[in-house]
C-alpha positions in Angstrom: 84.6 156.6 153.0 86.9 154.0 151.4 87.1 150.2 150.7 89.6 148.3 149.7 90.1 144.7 149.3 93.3 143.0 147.7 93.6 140.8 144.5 96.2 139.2 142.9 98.4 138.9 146.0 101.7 137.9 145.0 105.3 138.3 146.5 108.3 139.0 144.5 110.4 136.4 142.7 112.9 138.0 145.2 110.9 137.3 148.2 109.9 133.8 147.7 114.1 132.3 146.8 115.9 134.5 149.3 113.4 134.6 152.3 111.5 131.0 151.3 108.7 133.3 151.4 105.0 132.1 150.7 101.5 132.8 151.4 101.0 136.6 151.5 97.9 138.1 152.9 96.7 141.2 152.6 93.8 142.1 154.7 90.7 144.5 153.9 91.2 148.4 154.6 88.7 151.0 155.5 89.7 154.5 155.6 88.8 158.0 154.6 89.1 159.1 151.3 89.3 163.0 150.2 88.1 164.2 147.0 88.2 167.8 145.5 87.5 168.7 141.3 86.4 171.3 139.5 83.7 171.2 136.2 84.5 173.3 133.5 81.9 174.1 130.9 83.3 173.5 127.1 80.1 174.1 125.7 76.3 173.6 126.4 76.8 169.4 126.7 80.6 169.1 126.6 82.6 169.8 129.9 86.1 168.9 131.3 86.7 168.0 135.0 90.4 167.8 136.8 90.0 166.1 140.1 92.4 164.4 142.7 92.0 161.9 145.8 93.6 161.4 149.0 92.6 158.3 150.1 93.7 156.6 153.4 94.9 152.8 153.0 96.2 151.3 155.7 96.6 147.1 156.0 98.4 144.0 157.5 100.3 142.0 155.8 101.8 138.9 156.4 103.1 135.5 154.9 105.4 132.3 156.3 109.5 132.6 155.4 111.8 130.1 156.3 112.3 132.1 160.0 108.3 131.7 160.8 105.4 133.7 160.2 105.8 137.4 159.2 103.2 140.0 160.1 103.5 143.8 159.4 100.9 146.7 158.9 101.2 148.6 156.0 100.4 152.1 154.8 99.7 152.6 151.4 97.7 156.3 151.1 97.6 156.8 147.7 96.9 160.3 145.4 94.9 159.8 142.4 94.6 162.4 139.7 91.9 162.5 137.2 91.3 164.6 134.4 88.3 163.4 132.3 85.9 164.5 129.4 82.0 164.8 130.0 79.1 164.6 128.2 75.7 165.5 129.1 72.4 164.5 127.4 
């Protein structure tokens, strides 16, 4: 299960002179989120893991322009990649 709130919610320099655009919104998402990795063992304490997410992030958006209030859903649904070292004591 994912979470995902927005911060630092900004429109482009673009956005705001040609549109007059202000005040974006993003709201809260909540949406599935798929995970598969593998371990490898280095050594007794050392190991390395590859792993990757699918995870589902869908929003609305909106914010006022000079022709009224703009509201539009948004699908982000990212891939994340991972490969990280381990250590275990």
């Amino acid at each position: 299960m994912n979470y995902t709130t927005f911060f630092d919610k900004s429109l482009s320099s673009q956005a705001r002179t040609e549109l007059g655009a202000n005040g974006l919104d993003l709201g809260d998402s909540y949406g599935l989120a798929y995970r598969a990795g593998v371990d490898w063992n280095i050594s007794e304490n050392w190991l390395l893991n590859a792993s990757t997410w699918k995870i589902n992030i869908d929003t609305d958006a909106s914010f006022n322009s000079a022709l009224g209030k703009v509201k539009v859903s948004a699908d982000v649904n990212p891939w994340v990649y991972r490969i990280s070292l381990g250590y275990r004591f």
